[in-house]
Backbone as a ProteinNet text record, in pm:
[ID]
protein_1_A
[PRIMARY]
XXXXXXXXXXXXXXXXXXXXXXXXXXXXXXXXXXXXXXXXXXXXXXXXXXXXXXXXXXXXXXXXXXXXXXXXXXXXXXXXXXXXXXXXXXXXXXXXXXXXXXXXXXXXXXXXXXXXXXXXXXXXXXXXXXXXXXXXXXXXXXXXXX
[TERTIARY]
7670.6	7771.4	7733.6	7618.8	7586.4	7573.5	7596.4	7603.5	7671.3	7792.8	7911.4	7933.5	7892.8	7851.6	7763.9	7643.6	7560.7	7601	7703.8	7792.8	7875.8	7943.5	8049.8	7979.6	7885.3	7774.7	7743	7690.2	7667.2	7760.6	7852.2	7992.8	8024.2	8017.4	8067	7971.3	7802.2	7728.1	7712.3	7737.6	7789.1	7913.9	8019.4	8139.8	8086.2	8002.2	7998.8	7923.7	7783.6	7716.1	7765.6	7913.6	7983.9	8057.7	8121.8	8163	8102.7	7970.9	7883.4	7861.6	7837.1	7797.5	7972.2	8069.3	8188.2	8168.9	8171.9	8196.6	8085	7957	7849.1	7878.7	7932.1	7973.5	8124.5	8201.3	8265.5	8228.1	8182.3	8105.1	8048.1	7942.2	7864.9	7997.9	8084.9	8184.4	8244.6	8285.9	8355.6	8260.1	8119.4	8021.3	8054.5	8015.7	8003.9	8142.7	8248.4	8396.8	8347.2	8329.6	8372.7	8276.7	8096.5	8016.9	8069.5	8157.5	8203.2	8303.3	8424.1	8530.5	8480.2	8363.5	8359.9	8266.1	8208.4	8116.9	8249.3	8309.4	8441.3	8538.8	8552.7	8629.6	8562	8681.1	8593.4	8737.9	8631.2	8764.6	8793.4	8952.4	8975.2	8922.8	8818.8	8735.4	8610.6	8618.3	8516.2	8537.1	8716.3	8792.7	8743.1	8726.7	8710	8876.2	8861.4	9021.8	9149.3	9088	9175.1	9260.1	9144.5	9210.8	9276	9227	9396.9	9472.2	9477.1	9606.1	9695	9652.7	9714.5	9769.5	9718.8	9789.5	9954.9	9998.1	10078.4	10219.3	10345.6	10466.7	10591	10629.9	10723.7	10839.7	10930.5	11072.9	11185.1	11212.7	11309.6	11410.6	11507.7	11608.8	11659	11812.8	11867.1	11799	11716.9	11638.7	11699.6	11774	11851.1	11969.7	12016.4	12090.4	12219.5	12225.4	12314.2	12402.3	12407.8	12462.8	12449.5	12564	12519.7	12549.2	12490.4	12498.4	12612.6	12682.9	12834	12818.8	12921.7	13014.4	13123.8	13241.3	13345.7	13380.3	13490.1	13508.9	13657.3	13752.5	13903.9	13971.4	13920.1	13955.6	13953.7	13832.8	13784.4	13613	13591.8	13458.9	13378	13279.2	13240.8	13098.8	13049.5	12919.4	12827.6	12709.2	12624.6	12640.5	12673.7	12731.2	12817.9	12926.2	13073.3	13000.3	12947.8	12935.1	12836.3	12762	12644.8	12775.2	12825.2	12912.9	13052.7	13049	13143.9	13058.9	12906.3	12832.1	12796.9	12804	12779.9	12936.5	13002.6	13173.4	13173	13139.1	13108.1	13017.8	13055.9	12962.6	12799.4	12752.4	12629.4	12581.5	12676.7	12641.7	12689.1	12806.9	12877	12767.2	12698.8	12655	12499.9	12478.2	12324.5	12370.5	12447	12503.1	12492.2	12565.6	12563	12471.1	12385	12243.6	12132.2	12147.1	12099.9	12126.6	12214	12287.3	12279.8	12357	12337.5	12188.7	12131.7	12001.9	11906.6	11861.2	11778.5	11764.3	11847.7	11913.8	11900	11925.3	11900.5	12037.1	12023.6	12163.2	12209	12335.9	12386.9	12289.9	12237.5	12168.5	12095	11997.5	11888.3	11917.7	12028.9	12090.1	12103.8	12171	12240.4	12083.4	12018.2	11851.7	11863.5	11827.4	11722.3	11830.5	11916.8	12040.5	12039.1	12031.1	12064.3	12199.4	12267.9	12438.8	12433.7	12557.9	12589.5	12621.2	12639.7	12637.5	12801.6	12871	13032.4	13036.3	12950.9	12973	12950.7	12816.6	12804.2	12896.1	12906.2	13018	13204.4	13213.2	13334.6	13288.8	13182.7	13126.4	13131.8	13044.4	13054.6	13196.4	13270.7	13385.8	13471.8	13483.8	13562.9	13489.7	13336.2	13279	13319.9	13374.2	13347	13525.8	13638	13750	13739.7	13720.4	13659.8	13593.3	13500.7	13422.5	13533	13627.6	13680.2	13835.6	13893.9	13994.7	13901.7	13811.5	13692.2	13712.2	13681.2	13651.6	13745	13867.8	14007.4	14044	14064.3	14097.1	13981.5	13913.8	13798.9	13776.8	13763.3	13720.6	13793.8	13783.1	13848.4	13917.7	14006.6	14081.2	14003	13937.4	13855.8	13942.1	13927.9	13998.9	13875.7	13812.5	13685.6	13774.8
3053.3	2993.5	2994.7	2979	2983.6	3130	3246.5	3430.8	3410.4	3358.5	3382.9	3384.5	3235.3	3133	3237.6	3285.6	3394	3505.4	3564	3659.1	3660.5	3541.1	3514.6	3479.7	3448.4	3372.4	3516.9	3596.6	3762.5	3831.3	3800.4	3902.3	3836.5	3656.4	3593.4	3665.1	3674.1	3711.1	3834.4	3935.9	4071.5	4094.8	4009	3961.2	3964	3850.2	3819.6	3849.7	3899.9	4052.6	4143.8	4185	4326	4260	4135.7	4096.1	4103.5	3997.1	4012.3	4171.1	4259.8	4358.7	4410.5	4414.9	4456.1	4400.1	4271.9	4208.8	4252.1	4243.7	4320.7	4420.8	4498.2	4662.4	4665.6	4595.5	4613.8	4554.3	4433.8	4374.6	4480.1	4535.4	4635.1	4757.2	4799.6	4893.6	4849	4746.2	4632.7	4630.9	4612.2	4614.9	4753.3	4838.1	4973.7	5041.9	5035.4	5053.6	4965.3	4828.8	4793.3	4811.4	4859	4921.3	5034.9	5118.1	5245.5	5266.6	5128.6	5123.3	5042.4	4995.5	4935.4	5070.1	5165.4	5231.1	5364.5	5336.3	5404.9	5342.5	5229.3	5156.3	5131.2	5124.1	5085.1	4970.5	4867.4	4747.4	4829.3	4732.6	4777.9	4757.3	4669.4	4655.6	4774.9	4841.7	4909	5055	5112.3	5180.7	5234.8	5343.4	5383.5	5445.1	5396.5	5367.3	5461.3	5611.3	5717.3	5723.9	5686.5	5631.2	5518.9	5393.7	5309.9	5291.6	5368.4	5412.9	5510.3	5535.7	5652.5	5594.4	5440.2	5346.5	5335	5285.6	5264	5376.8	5362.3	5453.4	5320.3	5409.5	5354.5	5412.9	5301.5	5354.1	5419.6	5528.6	5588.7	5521.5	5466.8	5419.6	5384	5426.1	5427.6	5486	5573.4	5570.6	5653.3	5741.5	5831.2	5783.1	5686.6	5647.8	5746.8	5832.7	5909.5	5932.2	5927.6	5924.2	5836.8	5749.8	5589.7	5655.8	5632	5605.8	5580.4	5636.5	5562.7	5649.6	5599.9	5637.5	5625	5725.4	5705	5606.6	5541.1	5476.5	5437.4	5473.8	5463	5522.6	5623.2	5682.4	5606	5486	5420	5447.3	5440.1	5492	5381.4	5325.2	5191.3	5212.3	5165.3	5153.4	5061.4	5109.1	4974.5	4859.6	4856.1	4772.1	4696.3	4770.3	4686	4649.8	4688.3	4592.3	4489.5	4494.1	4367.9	4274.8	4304.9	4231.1	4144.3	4184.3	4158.3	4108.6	4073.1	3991.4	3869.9	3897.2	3779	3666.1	3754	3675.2	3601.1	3564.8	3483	3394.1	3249.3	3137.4	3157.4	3058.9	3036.8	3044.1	2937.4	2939.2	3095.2	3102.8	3237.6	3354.1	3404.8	3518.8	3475.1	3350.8	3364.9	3412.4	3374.1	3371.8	3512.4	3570.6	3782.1	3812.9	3768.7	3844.2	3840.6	3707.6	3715.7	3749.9	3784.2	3834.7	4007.8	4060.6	4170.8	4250	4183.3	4270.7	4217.6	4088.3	4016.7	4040.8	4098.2	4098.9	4004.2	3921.8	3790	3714.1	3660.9	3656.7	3469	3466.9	3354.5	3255	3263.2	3124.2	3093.9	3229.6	3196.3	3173.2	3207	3146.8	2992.4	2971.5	2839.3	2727.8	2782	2708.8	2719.9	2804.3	2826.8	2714.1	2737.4	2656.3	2534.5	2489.9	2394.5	2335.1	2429.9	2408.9	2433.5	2411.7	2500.5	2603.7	2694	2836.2	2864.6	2788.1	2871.5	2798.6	2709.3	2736.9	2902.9	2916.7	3054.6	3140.2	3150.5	3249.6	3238.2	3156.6	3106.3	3175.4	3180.6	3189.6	3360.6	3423.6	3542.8	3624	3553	3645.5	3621.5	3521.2	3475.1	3526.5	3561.8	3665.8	3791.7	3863.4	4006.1	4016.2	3893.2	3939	3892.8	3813.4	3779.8	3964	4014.6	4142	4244.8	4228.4	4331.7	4356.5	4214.9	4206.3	4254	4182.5	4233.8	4377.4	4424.2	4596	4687.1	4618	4695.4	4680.6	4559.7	4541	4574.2	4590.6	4652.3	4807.3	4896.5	5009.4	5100.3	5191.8	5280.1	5430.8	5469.4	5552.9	5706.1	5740.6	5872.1	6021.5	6032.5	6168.3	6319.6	6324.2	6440.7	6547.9
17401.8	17320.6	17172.6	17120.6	17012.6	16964.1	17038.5	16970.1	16876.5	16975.8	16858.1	16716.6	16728.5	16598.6	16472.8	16574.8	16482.1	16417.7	16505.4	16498.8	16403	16414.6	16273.5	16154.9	16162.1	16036.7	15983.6	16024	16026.4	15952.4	16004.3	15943.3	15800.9	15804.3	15663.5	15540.4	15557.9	15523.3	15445.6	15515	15474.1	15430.5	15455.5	15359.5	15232.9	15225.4	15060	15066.2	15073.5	14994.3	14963.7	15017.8	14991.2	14826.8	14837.7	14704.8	14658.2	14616	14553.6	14484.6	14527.8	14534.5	14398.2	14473.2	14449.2	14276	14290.2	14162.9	14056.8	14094.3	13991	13962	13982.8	14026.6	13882.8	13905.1	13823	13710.9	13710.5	13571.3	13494.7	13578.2	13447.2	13432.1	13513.8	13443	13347.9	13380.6	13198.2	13104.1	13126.1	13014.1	12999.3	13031.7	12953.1	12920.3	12951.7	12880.7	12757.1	12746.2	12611.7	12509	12546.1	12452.4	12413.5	12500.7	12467.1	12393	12376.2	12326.7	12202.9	12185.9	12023.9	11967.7	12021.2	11953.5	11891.9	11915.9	11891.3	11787.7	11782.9	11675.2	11622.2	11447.9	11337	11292.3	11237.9	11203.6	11081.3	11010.2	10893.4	10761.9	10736.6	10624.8	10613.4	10712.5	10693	10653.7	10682.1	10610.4	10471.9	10472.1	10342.3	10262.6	10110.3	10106.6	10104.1	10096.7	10149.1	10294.1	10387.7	10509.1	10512.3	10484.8	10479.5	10441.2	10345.7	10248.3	10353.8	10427.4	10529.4	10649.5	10658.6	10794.6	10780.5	10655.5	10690.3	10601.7	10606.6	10608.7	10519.9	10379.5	10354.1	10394	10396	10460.9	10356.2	10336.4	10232.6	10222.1	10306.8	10305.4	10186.7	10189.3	10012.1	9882.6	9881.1	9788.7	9714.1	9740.6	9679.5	9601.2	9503.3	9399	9406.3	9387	9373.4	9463.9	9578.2	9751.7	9768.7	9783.6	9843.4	10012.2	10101.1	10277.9	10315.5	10384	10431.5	10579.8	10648.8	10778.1	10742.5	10861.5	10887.4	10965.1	10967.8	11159.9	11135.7	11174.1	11202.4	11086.5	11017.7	10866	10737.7	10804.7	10723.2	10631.5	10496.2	10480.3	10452.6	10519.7	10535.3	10453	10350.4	10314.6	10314.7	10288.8	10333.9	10234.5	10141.8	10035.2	10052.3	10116.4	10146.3	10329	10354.9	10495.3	10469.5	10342.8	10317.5	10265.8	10174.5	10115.4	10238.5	10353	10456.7	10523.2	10534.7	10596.9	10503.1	10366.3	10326.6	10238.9	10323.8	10297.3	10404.8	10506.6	10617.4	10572.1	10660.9	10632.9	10706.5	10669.3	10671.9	10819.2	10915.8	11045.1	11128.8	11062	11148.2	11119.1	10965.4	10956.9	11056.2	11023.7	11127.1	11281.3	11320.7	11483.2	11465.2	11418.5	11405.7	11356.7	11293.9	11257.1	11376.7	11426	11560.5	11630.9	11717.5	11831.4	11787.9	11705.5	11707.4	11619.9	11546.2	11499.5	11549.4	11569.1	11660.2	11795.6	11863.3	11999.7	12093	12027.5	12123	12187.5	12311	12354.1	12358.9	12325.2	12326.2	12342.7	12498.7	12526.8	12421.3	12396.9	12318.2	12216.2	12152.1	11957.6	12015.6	12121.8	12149.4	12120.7	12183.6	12211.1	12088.3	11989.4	11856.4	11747.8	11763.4	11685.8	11719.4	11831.2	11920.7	11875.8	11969.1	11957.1	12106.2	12116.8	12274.7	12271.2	12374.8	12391.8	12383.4	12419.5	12343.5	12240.7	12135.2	12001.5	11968	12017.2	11985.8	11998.8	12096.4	12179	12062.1	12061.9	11952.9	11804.1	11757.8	11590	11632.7	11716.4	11720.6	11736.1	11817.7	11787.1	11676.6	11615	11521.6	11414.6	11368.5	11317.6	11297.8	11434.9	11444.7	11406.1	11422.5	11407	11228.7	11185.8	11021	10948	10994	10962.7	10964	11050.9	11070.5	10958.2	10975.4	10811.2	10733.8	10701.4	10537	10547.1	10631.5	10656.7	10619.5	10713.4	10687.6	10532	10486.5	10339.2	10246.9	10248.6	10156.8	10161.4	10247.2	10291.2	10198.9	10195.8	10128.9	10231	10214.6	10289.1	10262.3	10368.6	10343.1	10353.5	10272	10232.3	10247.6	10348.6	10362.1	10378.7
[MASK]
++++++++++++++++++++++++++++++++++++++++++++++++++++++++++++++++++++++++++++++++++++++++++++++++++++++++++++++++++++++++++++++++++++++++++++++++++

């Protein structure tokens, strides 16, 4: 009656020597990935300044004066000017609700949370937004003749 007992004591044994074993085993692979992954990186103070001048990318956008940026959309020619100007003809609460929702991409609930309004305030500001944007648009735009 007592084999058994030995038996299972046996097996728990070599259980956890095999962990044991398992877990040392990957420890030193984590040690040596991350000696290998810092002998490889260099922080950014240590940059010499040709190279970090090279990290980062300015964005052209508009830079060209002479061509202002436009689209068509219903034989309308919409620019980024007259659509800044049709975002900031809207109030304070309405243009945050559309700046969030559509460039933020964040959805109702989450304006509703961040605002702390309820969610068909939101839902109410955004469309009454997008039908507000859209008079501005029509009456402002100019009739494209390409």
């Amino acid at each position: 009656m007592n084999e058994p007992n030995r038996t299972q004591w046996q097996i728990r044994c070599a259980f956890n020597g095999f962990c044991k074993r398992a877990l040392k085993n990957e420890a030193m692979n984590a040690h040596r990935d991350t000696k290998q992954r810092q002998l490889r990186e260099v922080t950014f103070s240590d940059l010499p300044p040709e190279e970090e001048n090279r990290l980062y990318v300015c964005d052209e956008y508009f830079t060209d004066d002479e061509a202002e940026k436009s689209f068509i959309i219903g034989g309308k020619e919409i620019t980024a000017k007259l659509l800044s100007e049709a975002l900031h003809s809207l109030s304070d609460e309405k243009r945050e609700t559309v700046l969030l929702y559509y460039f933020f991409d964040m959805s109702e609930r989450e304006i509703a949370t961040y605002c702390n309004i309820p969610r068909t305030t939101v839902q109410t500001r955004r469309t009454s937004s997008m039908k507000l944007l859209k008079r501005y648009l029509e009456e402002h735009a100019y009739d494209y003749k390409g």
